[in-house]
PQR file with spaces between the fields and no chain letter, atoms N, CA, C, O and H, PARSE charges and radii, in Angstrom:
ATOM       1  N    UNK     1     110.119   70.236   51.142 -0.4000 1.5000
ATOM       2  CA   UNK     1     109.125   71.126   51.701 -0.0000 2.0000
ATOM       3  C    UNK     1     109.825   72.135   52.609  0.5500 1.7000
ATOM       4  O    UNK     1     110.538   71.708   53.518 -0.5500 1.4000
ATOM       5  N    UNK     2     109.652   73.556   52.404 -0.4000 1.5000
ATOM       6  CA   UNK     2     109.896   74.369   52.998 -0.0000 2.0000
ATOM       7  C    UNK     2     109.560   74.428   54.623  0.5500 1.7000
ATOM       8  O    UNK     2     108.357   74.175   54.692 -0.5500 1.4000
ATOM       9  H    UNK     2     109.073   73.903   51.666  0.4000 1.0000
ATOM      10  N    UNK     3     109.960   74.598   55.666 -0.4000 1.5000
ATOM      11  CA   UNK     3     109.313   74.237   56.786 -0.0000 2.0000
ATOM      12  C    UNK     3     109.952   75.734   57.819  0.5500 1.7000
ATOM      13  O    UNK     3     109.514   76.140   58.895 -0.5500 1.4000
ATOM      14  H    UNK     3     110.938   74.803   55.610  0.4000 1.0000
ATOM      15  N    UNK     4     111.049   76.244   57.029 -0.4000 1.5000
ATOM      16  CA   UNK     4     111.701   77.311   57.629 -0.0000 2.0000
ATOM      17  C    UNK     4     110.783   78.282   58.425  0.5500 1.7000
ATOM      18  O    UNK     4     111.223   78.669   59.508 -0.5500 1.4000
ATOM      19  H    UNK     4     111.405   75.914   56.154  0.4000 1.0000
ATOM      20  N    UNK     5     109.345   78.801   57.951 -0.4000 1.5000
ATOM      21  CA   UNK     5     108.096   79.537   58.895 -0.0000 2.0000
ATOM      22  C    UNK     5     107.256   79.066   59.628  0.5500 1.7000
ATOM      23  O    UNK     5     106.245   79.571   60.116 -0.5500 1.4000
ATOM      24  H    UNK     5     108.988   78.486   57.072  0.4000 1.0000
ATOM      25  N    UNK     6     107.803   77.807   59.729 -0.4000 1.5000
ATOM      26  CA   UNK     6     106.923   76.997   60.674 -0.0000 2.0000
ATOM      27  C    UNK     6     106.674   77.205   62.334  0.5500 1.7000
ATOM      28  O    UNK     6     107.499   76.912   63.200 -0.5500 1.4000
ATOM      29  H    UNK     6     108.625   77.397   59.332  0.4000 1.0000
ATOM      30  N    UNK     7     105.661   77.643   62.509 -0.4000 1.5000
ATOM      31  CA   UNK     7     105.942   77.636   64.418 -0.0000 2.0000
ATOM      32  C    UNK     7     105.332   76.980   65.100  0.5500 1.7000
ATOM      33  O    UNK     7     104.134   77.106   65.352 -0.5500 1.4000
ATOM      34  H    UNK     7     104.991   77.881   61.806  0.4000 1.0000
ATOM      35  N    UNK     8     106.304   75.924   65.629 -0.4000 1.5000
ATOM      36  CA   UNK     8     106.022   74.497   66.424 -0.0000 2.0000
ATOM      37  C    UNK     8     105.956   75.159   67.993  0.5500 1.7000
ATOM      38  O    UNK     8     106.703   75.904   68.628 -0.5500 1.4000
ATOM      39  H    UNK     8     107.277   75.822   65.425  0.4000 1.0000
ATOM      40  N    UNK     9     104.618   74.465   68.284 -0.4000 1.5000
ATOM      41  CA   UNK     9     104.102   73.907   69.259 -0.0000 2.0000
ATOM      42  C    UNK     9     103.540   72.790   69.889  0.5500 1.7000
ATOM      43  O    UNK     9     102.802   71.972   69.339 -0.5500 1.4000
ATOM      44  H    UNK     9     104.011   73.860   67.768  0.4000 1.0000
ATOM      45  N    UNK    10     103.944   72.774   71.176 -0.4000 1.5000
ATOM      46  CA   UNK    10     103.445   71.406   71.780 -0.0000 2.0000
ATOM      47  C    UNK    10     102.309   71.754   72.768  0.5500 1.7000
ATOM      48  O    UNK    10     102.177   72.941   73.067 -0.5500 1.4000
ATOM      49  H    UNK    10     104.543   73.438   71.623  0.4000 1.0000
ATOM      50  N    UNK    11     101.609   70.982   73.219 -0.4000 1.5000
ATOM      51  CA   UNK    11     100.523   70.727   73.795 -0.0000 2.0000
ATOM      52  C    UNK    11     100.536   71.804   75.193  0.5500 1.7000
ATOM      53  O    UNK    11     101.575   72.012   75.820 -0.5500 1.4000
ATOM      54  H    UNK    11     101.716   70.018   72.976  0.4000 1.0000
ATOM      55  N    UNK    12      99.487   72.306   75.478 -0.4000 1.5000
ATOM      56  CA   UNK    12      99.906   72.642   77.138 -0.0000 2.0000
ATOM      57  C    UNK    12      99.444   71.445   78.049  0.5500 1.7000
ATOM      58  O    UNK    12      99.637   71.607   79.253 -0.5500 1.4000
ATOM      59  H    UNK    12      98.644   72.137   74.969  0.4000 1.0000
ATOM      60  N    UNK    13      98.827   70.195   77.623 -0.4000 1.5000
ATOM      61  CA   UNK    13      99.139   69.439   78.709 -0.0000 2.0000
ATOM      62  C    UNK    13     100.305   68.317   78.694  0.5500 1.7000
ATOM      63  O    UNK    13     100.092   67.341   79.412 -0.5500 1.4000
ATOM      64  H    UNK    13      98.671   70.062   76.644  0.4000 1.0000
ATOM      65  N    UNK    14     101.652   68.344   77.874 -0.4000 1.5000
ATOM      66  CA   UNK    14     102.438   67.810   77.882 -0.0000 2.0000
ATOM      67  C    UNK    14     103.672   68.245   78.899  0.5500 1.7000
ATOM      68  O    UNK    14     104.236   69.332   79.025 -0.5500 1.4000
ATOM      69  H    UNK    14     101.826   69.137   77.290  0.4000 1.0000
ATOM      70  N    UNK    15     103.809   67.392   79.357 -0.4000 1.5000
ATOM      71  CA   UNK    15     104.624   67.132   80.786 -0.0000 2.0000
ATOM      72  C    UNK    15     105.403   66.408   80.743  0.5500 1.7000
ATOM      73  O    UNK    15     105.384   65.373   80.077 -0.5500 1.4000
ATOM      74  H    UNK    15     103.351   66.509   79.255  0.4000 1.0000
ATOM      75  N    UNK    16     106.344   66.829   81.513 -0.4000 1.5000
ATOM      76  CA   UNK    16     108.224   67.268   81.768 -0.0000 2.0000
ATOM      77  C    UNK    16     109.021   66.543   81.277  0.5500 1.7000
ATOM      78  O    UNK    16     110.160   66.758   80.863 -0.5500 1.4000
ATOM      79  H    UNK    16     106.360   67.669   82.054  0.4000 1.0000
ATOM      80  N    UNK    17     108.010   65.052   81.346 -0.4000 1.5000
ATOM      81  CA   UNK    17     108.981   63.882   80.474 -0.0000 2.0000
ATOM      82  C    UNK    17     109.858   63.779   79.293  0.5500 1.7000
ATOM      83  O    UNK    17     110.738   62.946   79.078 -0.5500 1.4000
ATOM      84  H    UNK    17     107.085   64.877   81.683  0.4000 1.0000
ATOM      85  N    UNK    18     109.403   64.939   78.438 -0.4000 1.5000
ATOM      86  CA   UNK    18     110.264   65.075   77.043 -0.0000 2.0000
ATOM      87  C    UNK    18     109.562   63.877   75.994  0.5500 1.7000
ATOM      88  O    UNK    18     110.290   63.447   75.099 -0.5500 1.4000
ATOM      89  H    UNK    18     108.688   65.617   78.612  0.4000 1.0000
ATOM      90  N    UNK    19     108.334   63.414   76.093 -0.4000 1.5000
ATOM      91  CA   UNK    19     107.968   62.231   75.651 -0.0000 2.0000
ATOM      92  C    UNK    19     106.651   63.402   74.989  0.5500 1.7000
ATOM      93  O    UNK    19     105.512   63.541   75.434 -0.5500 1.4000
ATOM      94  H    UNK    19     107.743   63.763   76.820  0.4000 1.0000
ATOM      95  N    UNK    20     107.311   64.139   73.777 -0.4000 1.5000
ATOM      96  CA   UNK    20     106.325   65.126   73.402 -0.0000 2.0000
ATOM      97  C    UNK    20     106.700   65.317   71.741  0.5500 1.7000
ATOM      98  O    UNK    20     107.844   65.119   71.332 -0.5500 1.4000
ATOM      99  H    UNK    20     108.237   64.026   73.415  0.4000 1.0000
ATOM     100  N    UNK    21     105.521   65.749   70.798 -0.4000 1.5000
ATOM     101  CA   UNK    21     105.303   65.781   69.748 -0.0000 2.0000
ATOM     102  C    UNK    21     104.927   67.552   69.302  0.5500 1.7000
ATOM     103  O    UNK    21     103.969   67.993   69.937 -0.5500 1.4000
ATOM     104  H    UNK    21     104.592   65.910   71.130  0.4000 1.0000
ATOM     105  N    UNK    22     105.307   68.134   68.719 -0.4000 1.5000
ATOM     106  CA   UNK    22     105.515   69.261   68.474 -0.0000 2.0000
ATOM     107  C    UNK    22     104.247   69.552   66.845  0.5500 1.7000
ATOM     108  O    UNK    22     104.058   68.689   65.988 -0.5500 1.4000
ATOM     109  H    UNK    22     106.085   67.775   68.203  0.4000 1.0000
ATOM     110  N    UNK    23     103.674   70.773   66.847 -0.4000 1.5000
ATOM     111  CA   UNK    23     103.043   70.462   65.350 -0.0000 2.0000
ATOM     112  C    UNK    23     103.011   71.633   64.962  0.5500 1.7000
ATOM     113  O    UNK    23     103.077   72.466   65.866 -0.5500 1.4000
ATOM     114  H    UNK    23     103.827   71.475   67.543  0.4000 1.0000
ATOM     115  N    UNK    24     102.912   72.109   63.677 -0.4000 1.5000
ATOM     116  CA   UNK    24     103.395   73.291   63.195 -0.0000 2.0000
ATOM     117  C    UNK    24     102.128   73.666   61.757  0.5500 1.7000
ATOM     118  O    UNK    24     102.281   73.605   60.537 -0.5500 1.4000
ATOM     119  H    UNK    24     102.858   71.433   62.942  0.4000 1.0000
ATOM     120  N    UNK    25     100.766   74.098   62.712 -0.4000 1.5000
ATOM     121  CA   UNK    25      99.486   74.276   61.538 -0.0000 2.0000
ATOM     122  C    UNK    25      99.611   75.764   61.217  0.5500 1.7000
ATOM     123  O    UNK    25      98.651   76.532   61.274 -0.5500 1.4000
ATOM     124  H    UNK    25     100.642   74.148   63.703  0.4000 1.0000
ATOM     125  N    UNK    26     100.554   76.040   60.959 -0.4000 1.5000
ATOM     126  CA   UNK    26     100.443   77.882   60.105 -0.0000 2.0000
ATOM     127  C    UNK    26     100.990   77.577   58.962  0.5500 1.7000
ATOM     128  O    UNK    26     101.300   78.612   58.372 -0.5500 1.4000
ATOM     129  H    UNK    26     101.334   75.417   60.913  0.4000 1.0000
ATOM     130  N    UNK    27     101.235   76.696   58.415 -0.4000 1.5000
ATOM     131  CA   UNK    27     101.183   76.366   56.827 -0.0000 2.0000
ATOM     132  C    UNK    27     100.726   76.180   55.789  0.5500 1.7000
ATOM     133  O    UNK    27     100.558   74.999   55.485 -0.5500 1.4000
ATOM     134  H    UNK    27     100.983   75.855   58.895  0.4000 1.0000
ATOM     135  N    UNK    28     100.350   77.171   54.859 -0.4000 1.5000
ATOM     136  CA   UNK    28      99.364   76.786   53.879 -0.0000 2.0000
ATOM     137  C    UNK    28      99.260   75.267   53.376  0.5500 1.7000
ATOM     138  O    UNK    28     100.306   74.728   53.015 -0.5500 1.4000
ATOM     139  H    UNK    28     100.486   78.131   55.106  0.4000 1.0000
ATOM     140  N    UNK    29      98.117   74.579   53.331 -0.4000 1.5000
ATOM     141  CA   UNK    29      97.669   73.418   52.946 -0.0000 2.0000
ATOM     142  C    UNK    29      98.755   72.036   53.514  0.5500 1.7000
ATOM     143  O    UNK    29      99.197   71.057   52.913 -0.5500 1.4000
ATOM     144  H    UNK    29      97.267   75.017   53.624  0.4000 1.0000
ATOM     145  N    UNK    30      98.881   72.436   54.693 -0.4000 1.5000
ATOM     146  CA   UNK    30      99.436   71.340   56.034 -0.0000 2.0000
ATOM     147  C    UNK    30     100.229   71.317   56.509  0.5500 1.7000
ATOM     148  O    UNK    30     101.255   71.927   56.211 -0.5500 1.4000
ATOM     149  H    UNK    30      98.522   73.231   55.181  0.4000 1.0000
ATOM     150  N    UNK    31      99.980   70.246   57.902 -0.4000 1.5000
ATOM     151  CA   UNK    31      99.898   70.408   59.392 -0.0000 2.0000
ATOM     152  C    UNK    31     101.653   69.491   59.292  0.5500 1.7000
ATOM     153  O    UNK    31     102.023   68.801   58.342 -0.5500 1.4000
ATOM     154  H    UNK    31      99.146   69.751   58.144  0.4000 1.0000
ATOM     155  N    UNK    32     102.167   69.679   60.115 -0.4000 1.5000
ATOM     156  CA   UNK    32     103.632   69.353   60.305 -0.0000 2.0000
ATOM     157  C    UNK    32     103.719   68.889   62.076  0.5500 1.7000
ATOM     158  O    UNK    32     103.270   69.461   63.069 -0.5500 1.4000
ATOM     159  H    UNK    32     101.866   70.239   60.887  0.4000 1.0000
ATOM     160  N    UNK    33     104.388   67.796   61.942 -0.4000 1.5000
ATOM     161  CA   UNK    33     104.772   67.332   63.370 -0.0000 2.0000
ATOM     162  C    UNK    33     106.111   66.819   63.511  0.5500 1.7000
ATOM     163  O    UNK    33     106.586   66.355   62.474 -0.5500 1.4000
ATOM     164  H    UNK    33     104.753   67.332   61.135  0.4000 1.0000
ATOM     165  N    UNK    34     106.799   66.790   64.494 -0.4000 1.5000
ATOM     166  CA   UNK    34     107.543   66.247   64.804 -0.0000 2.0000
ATOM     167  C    UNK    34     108.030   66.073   66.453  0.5500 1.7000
ATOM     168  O    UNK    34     107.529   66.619   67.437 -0.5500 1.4000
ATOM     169  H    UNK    34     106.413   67.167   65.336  0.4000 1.0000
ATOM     170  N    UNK    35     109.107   65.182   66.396 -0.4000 1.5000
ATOM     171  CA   UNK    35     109.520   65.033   67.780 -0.0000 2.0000
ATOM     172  C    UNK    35     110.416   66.038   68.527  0.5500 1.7000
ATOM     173  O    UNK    35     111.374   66.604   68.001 -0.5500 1.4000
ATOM     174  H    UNK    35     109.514   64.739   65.597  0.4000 1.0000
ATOM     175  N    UNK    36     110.100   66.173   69.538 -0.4000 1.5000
ATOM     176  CA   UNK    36     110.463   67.374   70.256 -0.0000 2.0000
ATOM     177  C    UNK    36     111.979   67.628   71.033  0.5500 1.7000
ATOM     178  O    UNK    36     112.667   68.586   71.385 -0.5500 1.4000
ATOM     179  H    UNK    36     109.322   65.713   69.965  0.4000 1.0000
ATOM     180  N    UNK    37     112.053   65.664   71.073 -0.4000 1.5000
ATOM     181  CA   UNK    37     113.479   65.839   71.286 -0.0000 2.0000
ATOM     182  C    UNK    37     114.444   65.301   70.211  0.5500 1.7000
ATOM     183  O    UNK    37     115.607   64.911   70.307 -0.5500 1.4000
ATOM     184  H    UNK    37     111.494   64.886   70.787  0.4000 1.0000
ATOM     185  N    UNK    38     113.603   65.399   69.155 -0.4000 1.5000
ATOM     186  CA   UNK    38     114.748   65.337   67.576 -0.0000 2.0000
ATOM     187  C    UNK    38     114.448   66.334   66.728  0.5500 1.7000
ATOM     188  O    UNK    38     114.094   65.991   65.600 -0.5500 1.4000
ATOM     189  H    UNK    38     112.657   65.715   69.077  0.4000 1.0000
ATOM     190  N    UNK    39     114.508   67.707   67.028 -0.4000 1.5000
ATOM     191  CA   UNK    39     113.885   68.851   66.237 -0.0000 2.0000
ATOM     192  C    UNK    39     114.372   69.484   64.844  0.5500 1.7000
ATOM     193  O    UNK    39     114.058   70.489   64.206 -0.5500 1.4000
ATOM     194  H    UNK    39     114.796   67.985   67.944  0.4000 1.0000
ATOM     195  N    UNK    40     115.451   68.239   64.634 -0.4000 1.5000
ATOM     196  CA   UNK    40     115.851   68.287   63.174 -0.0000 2.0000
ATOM     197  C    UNK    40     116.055   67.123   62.456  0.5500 1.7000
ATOM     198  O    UNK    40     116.766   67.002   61.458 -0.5500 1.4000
ATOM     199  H    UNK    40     115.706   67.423   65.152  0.4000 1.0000
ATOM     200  N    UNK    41     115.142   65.942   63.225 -0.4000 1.5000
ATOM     201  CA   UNK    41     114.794   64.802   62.867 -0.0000 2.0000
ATOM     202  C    UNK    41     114.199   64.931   62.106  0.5500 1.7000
ATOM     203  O    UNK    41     113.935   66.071   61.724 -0.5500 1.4000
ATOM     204  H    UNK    41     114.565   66.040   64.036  0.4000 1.0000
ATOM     205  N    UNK    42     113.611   63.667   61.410 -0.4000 1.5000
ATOM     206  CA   UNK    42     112.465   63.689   60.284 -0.0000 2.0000
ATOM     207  C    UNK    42     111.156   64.447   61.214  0.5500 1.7000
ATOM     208  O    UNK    42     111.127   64.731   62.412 -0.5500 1.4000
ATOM     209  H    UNK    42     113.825   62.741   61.720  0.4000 1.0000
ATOM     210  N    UNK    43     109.911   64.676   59.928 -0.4000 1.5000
ATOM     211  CA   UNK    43     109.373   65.501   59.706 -0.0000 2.0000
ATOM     212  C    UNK    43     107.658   64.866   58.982  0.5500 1.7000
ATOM     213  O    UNK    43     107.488   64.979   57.768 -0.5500 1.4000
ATOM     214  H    UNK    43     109.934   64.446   58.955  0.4000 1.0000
ATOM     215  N    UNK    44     106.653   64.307   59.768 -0.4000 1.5000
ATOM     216  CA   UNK    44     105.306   63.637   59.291 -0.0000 2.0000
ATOM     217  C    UNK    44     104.438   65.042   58.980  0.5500 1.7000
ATOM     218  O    UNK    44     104.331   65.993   59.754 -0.5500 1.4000
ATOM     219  H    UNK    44     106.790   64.215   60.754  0.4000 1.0000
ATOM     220  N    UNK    45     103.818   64.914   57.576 -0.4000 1.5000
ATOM     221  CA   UNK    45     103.078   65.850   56.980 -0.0000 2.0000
ATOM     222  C    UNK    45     101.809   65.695   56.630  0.5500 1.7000
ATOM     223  O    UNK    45     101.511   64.667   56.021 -0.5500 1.4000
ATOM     224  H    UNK    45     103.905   64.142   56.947  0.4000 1.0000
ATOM     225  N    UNK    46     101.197   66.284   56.814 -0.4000 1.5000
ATOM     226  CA   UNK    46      99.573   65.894   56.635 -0.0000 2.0000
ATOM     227  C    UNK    46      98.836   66.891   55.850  0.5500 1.7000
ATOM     228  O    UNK    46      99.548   67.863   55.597 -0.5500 1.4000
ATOM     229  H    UNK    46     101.439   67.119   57.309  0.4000 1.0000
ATOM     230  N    UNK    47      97.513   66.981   55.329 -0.4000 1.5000
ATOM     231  CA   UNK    47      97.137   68.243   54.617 -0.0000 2.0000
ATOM     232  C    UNK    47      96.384   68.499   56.065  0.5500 1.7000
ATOM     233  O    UNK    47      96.408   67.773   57.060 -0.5500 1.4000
ATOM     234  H    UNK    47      96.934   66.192   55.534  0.4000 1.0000
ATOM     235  N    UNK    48      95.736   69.708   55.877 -0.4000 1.5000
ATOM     236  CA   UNK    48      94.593   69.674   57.078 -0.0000 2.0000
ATOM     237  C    UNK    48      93.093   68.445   57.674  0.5500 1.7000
ATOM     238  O    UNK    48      92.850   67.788   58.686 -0.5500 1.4000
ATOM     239  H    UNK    48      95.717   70.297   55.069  0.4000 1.0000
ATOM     240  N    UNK    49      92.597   68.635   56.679 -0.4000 1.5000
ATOM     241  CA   UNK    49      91.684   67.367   56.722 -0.0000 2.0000
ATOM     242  C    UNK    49      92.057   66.065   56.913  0.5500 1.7000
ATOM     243  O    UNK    49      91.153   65.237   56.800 -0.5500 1.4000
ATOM     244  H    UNK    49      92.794   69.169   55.857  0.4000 1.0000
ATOM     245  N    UNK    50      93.205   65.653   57.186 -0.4000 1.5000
ATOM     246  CA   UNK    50      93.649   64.259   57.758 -0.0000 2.0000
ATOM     247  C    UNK    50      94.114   64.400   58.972  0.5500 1.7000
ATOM     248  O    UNK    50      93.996   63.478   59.778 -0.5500 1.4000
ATOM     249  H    UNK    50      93.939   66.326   57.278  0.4000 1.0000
ATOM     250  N    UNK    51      94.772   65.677   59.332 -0.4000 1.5000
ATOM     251  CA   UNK    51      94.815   66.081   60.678 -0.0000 2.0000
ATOM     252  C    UNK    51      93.478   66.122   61.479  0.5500 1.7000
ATOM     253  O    UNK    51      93.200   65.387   62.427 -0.5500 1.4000
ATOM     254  H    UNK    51      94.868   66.426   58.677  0.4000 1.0000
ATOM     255  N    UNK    52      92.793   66.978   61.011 -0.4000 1.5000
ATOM     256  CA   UNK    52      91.429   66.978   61.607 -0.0000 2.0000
ATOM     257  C    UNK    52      90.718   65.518   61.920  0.5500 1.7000
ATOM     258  O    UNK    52      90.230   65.130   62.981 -0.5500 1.4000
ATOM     259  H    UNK    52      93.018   67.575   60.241  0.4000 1.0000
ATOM     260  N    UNK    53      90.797   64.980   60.918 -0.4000 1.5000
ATOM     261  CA   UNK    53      90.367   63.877   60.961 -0.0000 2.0000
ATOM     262  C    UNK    53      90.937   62.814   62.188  0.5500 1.7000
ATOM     263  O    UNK    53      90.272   62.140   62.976 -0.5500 1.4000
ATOM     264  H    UNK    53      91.194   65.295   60.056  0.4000 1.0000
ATOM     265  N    UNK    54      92.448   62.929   62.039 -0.4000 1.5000
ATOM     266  CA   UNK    54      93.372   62.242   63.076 -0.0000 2.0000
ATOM     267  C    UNK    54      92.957   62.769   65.015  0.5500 1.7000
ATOM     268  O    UNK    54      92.832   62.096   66.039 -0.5500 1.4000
ATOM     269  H    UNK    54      92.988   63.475   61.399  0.4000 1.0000
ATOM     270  N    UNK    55      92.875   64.110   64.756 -0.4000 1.5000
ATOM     271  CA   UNK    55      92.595   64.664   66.293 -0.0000 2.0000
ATOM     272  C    UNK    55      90.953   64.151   66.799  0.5500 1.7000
ATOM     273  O    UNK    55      90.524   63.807   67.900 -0.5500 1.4000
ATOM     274  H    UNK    55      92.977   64.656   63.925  0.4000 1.0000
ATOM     275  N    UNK    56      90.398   64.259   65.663 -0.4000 1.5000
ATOM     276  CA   UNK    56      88.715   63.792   66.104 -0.0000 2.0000
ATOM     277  C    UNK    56      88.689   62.610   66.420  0.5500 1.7000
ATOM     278  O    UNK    56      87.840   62.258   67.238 -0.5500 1.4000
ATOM     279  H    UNK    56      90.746   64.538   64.768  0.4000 1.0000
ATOM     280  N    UNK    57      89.903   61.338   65.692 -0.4000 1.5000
ATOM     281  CA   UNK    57      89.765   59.994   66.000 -0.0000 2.0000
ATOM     282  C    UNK    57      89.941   60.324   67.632  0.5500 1.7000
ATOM     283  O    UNK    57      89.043   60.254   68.470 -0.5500 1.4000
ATOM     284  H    UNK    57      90.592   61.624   65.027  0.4000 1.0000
ATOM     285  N    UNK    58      91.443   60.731   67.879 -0.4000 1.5000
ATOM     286  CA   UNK    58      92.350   60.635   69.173 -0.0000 2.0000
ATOM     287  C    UNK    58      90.912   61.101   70.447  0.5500 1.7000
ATOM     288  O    UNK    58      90.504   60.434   71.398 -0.5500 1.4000
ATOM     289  H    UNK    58      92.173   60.789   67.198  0.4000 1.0000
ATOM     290  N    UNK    59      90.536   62.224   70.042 -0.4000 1.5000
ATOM     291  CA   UNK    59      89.357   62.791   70.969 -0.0000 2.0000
ATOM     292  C    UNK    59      87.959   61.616   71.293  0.5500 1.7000
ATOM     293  O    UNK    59      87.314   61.423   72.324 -0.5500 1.4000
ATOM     294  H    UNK    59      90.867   62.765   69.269  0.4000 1.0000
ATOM     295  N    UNK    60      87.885   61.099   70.167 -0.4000 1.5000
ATOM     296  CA   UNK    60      86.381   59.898   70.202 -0.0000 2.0000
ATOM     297  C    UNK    60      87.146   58.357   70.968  0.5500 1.7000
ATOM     298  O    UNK    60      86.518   57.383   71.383 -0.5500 1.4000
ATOM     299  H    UNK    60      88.409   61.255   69.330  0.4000 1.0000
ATOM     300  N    UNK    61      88.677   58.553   70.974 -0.4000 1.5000
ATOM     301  CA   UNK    61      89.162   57.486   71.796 -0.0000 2.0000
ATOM     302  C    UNK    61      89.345   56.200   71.238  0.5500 1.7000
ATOM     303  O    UNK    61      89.527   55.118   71.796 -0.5500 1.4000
ATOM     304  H    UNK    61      89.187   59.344   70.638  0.4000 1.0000
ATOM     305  N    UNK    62      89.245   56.576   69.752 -0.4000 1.5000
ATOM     306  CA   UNK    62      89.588   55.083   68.947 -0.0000 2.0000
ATOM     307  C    UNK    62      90.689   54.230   69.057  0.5500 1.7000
ATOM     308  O    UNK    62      90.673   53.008   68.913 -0.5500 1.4000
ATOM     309  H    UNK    62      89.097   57.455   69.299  0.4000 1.0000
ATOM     310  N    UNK    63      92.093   55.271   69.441 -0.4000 1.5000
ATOM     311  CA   UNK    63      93.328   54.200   69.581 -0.0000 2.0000
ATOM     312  C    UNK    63      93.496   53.983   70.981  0.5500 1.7000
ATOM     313  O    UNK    63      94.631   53.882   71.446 -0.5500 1.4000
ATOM     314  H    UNK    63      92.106   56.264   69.557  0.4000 1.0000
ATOM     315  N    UNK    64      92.402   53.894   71.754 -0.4000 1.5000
ATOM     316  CA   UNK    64      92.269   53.646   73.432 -0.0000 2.0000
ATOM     317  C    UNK    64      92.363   52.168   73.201  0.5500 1.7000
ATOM     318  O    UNK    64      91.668   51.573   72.377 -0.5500 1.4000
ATOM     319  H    UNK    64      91.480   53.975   71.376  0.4000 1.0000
ATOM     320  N    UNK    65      93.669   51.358   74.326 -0.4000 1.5000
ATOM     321  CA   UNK    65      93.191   50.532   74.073 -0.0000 2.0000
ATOM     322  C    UNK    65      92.469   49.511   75.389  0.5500 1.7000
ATOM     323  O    UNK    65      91.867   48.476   75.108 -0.5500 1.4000
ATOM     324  H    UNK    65      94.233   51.842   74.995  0.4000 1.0000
């Protein structure tokens, strides 16, 4: 997968710790993440709708534990 136009961003409420996840949704038909302090580490891919799906879980607080 091509990933070369990708423009990763991280959260604006992620803080100083370096304990941050980077994601890259300007890709036709999906969302790209990775770790922020391995930025040529591997690479988790999603289409959009599983992303969406994933942020609505995180927001409704399902993996709260």
């Amino acid at each position: 997968m091509d990933l070369s136009h990708a423009r990763w961003r991280k959260s604006t409420r992620s803080g100083s710790s370096g304990n941050c996840v980077e994601v890259a949704d300007n890709l036709p038909g999906v969302v790209a993440v990775r770790d922020s302090k391995d930025r040529t580490g591997p690479v988790l891919t999603f289409t959009p709708d599983e992303w969406k799906a994933f942020v609505g879980a995180v927001k409704d607080g399902e993996f709260d534990r």
